[in-house]
C-alpha positions as CSV (number, residue, x, y, z in Angstrom):
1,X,-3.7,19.8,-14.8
2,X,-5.0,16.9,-16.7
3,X,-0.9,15.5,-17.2
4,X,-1.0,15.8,-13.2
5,X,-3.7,13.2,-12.6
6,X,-2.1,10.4,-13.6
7,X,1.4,11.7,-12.0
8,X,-0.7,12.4,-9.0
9,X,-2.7,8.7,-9.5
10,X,1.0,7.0,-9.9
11,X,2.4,8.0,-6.8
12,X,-0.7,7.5,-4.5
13,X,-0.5,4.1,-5.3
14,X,3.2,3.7,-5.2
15,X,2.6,5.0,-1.3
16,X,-0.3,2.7,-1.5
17,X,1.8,-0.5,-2.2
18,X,4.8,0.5,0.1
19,X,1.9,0.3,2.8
20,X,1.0,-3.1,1.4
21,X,4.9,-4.3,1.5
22,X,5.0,-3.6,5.2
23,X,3.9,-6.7,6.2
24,X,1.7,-5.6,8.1
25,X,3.6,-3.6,10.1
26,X,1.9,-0.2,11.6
27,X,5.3,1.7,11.0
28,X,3.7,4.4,13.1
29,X,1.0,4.2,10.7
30,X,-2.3,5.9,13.1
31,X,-4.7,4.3,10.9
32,X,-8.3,5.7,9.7
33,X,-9.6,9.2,11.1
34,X,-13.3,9.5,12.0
35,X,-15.1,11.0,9.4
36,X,-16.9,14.9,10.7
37,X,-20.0,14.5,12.5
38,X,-22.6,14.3,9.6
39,X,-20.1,13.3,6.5
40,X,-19.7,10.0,5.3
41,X,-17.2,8.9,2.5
42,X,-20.0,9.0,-0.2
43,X,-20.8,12.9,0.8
44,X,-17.0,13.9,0.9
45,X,-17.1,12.1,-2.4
46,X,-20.0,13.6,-3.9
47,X,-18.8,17.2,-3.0
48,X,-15.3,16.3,-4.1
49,X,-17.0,15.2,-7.6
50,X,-19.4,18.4,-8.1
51,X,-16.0,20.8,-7.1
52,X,-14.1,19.0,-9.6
53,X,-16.9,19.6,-12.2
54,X,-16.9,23.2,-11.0
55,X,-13.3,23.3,-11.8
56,X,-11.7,23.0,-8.3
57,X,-9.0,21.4,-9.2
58,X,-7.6,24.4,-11.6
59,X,-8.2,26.8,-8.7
60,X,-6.4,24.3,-6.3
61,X,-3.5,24.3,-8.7
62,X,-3.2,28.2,-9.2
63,X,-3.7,28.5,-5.3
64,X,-0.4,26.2,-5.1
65,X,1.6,28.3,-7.8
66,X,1.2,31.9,-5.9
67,X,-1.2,34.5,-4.9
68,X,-4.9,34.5,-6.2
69,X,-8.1,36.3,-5.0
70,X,-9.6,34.9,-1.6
71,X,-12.9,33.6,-3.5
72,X,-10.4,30.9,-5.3
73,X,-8.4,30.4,-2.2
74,X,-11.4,29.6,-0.1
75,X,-12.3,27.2,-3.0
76,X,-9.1,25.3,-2.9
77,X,-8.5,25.4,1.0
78,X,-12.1,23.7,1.2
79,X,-10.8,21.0,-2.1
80,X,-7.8,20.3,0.3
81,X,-9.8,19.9,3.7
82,X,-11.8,17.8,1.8
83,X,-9.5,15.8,0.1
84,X,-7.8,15.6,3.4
85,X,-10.9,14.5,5.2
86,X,-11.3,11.9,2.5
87,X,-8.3,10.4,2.0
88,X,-7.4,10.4,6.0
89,X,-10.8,8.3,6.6
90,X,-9.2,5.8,4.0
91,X,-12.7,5.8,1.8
92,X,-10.1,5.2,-1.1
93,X,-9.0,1.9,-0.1
């Protein structure tokens, strides 16, 4: 897992900079979602952080590779809707 972080970190901000070579141009581009009633980027971020201390990602990553027990799948579906959630509001930029 650890050799696909910076893979993973590489190619979000290749996207990243293709987005930035637009020109500005929307390229159908439906900007920012609205953040969940109640979340704000620093939650998502602070539940993202205290999953990824809990291991998360590992989970996420067997999840991805076949069938595991439904305790580890509901930990990575809810490390992917938050990750989702996070990255769709644009609180990385």
């Amino acid at each position: 897992m650890k050799r696909l972080l910076p893979l993973a970190a590489a190619l979000t901000a290749t996207v990243l900079l293709a987005g930035c070579e637009s020109g500005g141009k929307s390229n159908g581009d439906p900007g920012a979602r609205a953040l969940p009633a109640g979340q704000t980027c620093q939650s998502l971020r602070g539940e993202l952080n205290k999953m990824d201390s809990q291991g998360a990602q590992s989970k996420v990553q067997r999840a991805s590779q076949g069938k595991v027990d439904p305790a580890t799948q509901a930990v990575a579906d809810r490390y992917n809707s938050l990750l989702n959630q996070y990255l769709g509001a644009r609180c990385h930029v």
